[in-house]
C-alpha positions in Angstrom: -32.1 -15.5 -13.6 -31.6 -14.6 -17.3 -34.5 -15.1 -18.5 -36.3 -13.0 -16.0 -33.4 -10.2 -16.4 -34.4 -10.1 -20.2 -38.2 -10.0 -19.6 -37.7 -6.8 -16.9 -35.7 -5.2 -19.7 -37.7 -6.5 -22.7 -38.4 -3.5 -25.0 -35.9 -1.1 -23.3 -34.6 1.4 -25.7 -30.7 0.9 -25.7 -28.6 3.6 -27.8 -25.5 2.0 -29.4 -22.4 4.0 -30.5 -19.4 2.7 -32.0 -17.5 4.2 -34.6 -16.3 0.8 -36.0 -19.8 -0.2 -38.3 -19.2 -4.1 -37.8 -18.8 -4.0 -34.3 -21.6 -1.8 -34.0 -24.0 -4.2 -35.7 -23.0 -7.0 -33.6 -23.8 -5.5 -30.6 -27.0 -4.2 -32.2 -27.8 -8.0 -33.0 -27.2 -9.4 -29.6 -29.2 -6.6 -28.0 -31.9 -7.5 -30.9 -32.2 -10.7 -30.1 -32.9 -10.3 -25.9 -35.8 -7.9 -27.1 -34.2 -4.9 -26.9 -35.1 -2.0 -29.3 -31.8 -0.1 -30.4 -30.7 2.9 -32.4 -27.2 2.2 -33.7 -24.7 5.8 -34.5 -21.3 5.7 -35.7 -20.8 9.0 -34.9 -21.0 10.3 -31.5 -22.5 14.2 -31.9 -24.6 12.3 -33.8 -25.8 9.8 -30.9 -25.9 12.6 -28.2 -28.2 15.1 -31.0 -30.8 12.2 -31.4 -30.1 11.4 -27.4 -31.6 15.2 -26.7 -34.8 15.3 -29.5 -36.0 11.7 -28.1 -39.4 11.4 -26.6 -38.7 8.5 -24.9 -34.8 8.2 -23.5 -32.8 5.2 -23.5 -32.6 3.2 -20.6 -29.3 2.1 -21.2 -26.1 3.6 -23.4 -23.5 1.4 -25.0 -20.7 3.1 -26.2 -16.7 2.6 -27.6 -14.5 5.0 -25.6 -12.0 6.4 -28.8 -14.6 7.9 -31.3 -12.3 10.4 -33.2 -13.5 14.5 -31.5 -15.5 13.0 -28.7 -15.0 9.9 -26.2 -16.9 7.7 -24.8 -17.0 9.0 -21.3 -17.5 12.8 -23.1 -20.8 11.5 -24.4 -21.6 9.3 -21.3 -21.3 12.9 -19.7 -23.6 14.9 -21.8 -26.3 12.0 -22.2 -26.7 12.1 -18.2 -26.6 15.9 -17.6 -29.9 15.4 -19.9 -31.2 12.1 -18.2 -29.3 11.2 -15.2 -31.0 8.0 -14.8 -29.7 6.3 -17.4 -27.5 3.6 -17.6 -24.3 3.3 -19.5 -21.3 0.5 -20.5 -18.4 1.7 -21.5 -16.3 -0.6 -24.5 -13.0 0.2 -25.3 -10.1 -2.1 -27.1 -7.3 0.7 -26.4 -7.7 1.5 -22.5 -8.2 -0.3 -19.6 -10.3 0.6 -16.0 -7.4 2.3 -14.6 -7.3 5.1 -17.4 -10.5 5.5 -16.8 -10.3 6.3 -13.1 -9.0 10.0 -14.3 -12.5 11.2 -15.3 -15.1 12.4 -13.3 -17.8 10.7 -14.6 -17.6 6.6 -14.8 -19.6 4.1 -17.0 -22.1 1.6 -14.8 -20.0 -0.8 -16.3 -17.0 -1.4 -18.2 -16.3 -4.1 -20.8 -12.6 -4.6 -22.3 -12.6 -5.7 -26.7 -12.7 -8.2 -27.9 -15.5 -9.1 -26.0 -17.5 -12.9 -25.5 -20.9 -12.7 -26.0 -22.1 -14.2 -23.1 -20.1 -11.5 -20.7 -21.4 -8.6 -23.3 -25.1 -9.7 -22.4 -24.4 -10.2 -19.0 -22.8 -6.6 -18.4 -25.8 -5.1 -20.2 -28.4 -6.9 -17.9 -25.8 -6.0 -14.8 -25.6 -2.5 -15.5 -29.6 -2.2 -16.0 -30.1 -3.7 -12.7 -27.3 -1.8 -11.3 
């Protein structure tokens, strides 16, 4: 089932945000290796400025949830006011699914730190088929 989850997704343009640089290049390198294309931002404004001048929108957003002036679900927010299709995990190390609950807009999926790698890739495949 994998294997035909990574060739439906094959070349699927995933946005990754996470304002810690290591753990952002780790979930670039997973995504990398299942034949994603990505675009990595440590910065959030940053992420949701080249989310609005991109030709061609993600498919899928994977973002940390505390990222200093916005969060997570903040940029989950303004990503789908511009594409509403587009699919979004939520990571966070300091919060859990219940803190969540008190926003309006939720994540397709959420995915607690420290994270395995096999449950990372399969919440990213999940939330693409979701």
């Amino acid at each position: 089932m994998e294997a035909s989850a990574n060739r439906n997704h094959k070349n699927n343009l995933v946005f990754i945000v996470d304002d810690e640089a290591l753990l952002c290049e780790i979930a670039d390198a997973l995504l990398t290796s299942e034949g994603f294309n990505t675009r990595r931002f440590l910065v959030p404004e940053e992420a949701l400025a080249a989310f609005k001048d991109s030709p061609v929108k993600p498919a899928l957003l994977v973002t940390d949830f505390v990222m200093g002036s916005m969060n997570g679900i903040d940029l989950i927010e303004h990503c789908k006011a511009l594409s509403p299709e587009l699919k979004t995990v939520l990571l966070s190390g300091t919060v859990g699914e219940s803190t969540l609950r008190q926003y309006a807009t939720q994540p397709d999926a959420f995915l607690p730190k420290p994270y395995q790698i096999n449950t990372f890739l399969r919440v990213v495949h999940d939330a693409l088929n979701s």
